[in-house]
C-alpha positions as CSV (number, residue, x, y, z in Angstrom):
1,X,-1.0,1.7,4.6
2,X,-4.6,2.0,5.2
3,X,-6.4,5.1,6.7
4,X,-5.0,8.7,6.5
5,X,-1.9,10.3,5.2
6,X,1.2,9.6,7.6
7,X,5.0,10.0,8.2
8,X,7.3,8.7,10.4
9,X,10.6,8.4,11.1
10,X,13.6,5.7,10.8
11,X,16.5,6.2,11.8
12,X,19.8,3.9,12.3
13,X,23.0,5.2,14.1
14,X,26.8,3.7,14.3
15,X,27.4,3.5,18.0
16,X,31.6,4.3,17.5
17,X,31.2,8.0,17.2
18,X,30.4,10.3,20.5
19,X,26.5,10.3,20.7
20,X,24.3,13.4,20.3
21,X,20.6,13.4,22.1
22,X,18.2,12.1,19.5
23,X,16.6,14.7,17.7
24,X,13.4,12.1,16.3
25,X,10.1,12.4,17.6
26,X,9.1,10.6,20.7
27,X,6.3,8.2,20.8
28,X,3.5,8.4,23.1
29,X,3.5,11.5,25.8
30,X,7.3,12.3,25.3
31,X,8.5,8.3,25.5
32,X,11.3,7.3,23.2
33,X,10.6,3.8,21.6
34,X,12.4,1.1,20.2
35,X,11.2,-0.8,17.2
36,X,13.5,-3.7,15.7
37,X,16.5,-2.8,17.4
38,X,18.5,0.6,16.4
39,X,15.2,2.2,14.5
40,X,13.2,4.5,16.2
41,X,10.0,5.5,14.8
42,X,7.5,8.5,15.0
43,X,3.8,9.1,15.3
44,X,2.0,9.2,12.1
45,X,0.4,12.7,11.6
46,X,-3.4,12.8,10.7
47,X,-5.7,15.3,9.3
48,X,-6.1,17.9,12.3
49,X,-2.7,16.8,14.1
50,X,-0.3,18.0,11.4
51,X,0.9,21.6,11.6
52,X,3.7,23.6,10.5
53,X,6.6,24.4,13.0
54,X,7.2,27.7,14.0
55,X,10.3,28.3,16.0
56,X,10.4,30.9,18.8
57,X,11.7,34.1,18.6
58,X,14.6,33.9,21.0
59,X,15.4,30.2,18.5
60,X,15.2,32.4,15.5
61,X,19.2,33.0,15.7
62,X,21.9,29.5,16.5
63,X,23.1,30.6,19.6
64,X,27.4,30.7,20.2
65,X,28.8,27.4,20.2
66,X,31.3,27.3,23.1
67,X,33.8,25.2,20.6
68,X,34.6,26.8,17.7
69,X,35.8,23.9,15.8
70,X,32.3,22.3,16.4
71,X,30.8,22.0,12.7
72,X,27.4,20.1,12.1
73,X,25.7,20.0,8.9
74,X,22.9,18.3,7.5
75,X,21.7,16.6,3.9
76,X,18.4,16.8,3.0
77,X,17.0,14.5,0.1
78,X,13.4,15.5,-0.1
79,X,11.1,12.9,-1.1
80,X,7.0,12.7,-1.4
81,X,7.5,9.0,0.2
82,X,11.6,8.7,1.3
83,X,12.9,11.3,2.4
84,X,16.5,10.9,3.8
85,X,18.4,13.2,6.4
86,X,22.2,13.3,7.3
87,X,22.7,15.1,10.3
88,X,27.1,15.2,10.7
89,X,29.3,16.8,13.0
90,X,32.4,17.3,13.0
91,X,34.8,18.3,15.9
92,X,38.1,19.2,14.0
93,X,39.1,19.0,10.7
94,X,39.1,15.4,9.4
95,X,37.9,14.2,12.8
96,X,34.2,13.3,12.5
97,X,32.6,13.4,15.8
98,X,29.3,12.1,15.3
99,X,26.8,11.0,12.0
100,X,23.6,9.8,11.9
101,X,21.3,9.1,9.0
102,X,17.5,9.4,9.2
103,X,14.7,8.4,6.7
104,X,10.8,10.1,6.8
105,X,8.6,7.2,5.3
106,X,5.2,9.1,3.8
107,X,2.3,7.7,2.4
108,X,-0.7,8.4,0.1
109,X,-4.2,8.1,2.0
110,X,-5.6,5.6,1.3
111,X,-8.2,6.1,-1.9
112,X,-10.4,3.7,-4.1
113,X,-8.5,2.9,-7.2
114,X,-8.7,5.4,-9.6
115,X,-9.6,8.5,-7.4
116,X,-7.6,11.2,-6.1
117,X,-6.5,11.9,-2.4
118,X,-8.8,15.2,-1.1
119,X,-7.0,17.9,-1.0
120,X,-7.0,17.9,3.1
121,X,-5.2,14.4,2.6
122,X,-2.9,15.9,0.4
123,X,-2.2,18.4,2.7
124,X,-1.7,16.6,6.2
125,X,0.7,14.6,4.1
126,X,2.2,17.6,3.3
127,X,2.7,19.0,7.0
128,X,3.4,15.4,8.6
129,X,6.9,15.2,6.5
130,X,7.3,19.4,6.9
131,X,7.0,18.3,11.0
132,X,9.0,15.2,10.9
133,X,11.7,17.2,8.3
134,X,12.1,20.4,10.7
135,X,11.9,18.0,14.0
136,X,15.3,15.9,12.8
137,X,17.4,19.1,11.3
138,X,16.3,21.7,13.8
139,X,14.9,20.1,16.9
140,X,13.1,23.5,19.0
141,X,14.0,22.4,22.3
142,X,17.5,21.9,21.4
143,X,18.7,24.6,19.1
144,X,22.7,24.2,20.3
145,X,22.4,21.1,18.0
146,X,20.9,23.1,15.0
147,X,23.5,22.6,11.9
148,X,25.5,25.3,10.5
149,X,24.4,24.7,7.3
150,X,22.3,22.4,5.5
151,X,22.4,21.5,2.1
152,X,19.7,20.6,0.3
153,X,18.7,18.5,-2.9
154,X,16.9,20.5,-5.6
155,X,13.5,19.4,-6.6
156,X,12.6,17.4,-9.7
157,X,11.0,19.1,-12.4
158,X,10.0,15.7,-14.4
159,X,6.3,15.2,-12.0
160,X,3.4,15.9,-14.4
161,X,-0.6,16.0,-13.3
162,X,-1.5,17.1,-9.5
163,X,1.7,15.5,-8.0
164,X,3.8,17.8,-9.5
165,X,1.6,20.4,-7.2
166,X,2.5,18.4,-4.0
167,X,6.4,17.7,-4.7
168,X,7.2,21.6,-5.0
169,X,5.2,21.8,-1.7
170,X,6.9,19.1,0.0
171,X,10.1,20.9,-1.1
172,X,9.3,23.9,-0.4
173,X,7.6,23.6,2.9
174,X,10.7,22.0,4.9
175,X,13.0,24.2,3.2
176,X,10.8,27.6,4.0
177,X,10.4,26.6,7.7
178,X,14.7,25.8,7.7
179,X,15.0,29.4,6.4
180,X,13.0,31.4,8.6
181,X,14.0,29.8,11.3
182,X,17.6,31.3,10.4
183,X,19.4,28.3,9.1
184,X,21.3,28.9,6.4
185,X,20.3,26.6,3.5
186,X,22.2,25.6,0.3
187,X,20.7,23.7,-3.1
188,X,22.5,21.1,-4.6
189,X,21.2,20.2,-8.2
190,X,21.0,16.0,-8.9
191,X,23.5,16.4,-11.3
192,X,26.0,17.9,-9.0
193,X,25.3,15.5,-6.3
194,X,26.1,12.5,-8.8
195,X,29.2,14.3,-9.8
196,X,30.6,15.1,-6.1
197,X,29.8,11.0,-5.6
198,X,30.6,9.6,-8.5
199,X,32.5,12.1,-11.1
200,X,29.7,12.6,-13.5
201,X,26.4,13.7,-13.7
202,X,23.0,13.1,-14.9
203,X,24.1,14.2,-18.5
204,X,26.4,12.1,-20.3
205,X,29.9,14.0,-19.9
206,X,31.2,12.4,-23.4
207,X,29.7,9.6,-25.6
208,X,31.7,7.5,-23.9
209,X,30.4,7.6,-20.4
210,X,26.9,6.0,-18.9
211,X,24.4,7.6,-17.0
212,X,25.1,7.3,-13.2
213,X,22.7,5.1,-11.3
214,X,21.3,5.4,-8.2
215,X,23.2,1.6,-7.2
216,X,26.4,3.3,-8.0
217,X,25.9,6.1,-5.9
218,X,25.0,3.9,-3.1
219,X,28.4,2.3,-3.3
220,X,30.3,5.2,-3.8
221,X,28.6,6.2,-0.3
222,X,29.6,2.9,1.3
223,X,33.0,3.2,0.2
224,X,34.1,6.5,0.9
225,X,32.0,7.3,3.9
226,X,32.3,4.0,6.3
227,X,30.9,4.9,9.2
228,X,27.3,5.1,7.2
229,X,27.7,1.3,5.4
230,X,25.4,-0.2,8.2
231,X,23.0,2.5,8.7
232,X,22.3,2.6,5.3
233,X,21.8,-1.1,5.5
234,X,19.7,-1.0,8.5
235,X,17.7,1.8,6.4
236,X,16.5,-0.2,3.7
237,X,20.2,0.1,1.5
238,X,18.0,2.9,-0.7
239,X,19.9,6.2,-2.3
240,X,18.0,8.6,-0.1
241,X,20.3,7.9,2.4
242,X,23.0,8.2,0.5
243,X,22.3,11.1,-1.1
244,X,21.7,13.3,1.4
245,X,25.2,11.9,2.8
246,X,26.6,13.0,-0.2
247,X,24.8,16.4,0.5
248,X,26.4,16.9,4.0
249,X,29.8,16.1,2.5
250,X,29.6,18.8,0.1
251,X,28.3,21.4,2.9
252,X,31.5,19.7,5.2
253,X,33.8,21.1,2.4
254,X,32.3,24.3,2.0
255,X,32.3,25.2,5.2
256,X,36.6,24.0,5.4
257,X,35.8,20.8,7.0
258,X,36.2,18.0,4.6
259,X,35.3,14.3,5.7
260,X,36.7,12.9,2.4
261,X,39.8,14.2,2.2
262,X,41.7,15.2,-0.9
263,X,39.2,14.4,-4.0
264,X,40.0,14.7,-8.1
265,X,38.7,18.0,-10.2
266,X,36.6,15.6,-11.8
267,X,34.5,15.1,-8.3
268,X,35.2,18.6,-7.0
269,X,33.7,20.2,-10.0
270,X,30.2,19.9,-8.7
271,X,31.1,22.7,-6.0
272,X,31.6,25.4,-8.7
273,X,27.8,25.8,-9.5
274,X,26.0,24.5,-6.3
275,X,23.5,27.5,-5.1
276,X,25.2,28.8,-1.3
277,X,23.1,30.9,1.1
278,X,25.0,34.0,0.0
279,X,24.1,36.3,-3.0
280,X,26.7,36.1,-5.6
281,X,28.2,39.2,-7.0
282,X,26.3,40.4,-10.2
């Protein structure tokens, strides 16, 4: 993609579940479109257009919900050019009301082979998938649809040179702006994720066992949660879907709303070291 730094959003929804408004972006002067059927994509942000989002003060706290068996969460996957959203509700336990699954496509300005984005490019990339991020989860002008909780990948430490500058601020941004908006936020480490999907983790459990893949993750998704088969498909069919699927299954659970019913140790094991919002006892 040519030009500046952008985002958007993608996003693919199973019509059997009772709808929610759409908390993406509109396009054009607050006009909804359509692109290739069920995908509905965003503005891309440029230099000068891109800011952080600041919620209101009367937003700051989720107001009452007038059902108390209401329960949404979301999954956050962040990525510097996929980042994938779940956004589930659930309206009893084992009765899921409503999932959708986004995906915030970013890309690198466009530079002369061998040189480095400016750091104003960097940035607007930055902010364009902090907007796009905060506008899916936590959409200001409807805070009644603001999740309980949202659980969120932890970053990768692996990035060497100046990316490794820009993926702990594209981490950290959404995730800062979630916080002090009053949401309250849980980190889920790769390895647990793998092991909630899968039953192992990114470290070999015994000599025995192979490394779990990103294809096998995928399918453990598909399987187990069948209501987001197509809108992964429709998606692109990659993991960061999946994942943060994954992610709003563990926060379901936590929270005493399971969407996966009864699950082995060897899966359920991921929950004992996952990072809640509240400060464990010393």
């Amino acid at each position: 993609m040519g030009g500046a730094a952008a985002a958007r959003v993608v996003v693919a929804e199973v019509g059997a579940h009772r709808p929610e408004a759409a908390a993406a972006p509109a396009v054009g002067p607050g006009r909804p479109e359509r692109l290739g059927g069920p995908r509905l994509a965003g503005p891309a942000c440029v230099p000068g257009r891109s800011a952080p989002i600041t919620a209101p003060a009367a937003a700051a706290v989720q107001p009452q919900r007038d059902v108390a068996e209401m329960i949404r969460v979301a999954g956050l996957d962040l990525s510097m050019t996929s980042t994938g959203i779940a956004r589930v509700r659930v309206d009893a336990p084992g009765a899921l009301g409503h999932l959708k699954l986004y995906r915030i496509e970013s890309y690198r300005a466009d530079v002369p082979k061998g040189e480095q984005p400016t750091l104003a490019e960097r940035s607007a990339r930055l902010a364009s998938v902090l907007t796009r991020t905060v506008e899916v989860i936590a959409p200001l002008d409807r805070p009644e649809q603001w999740p309980d909780l949202v659980v969120v990948e932890a970053p990768s430490y692996g990035s060497t040179g100046y990316m490794q500058h820009d993926i702990a601020g594209n981490w950290w941004g959404p995730v800062r702006e979630l916080i002090t908006m009053g949401l309250p936020v849980a980190e889920a480490s790769p390895s647990q994720l793998k092991i909630y999907a899968v039953g192992r983790g990114t470290t070999r459990d015994s000599a025995k066992s192979k490394a779990v893949t990103k294809a096998e993750v995928v399918a453990a998704v598909k399987t187990r949660y069948p209501e987001s088969a197509r809108q992964i498909r429709d998606l692109g069919g990659g993991s960061d879907t999946a994942d943060a699927m994954i992610l709003a299954a563990i926060g379901l659970r936590y929270l005493g709303f399971p969407i996966d019913g009864d699950m082995p140790r060897t899966h359920l094991r991921a929950m004992d070291e996952i990072r809640w919002p509240e400060r464990k006892p010393l």
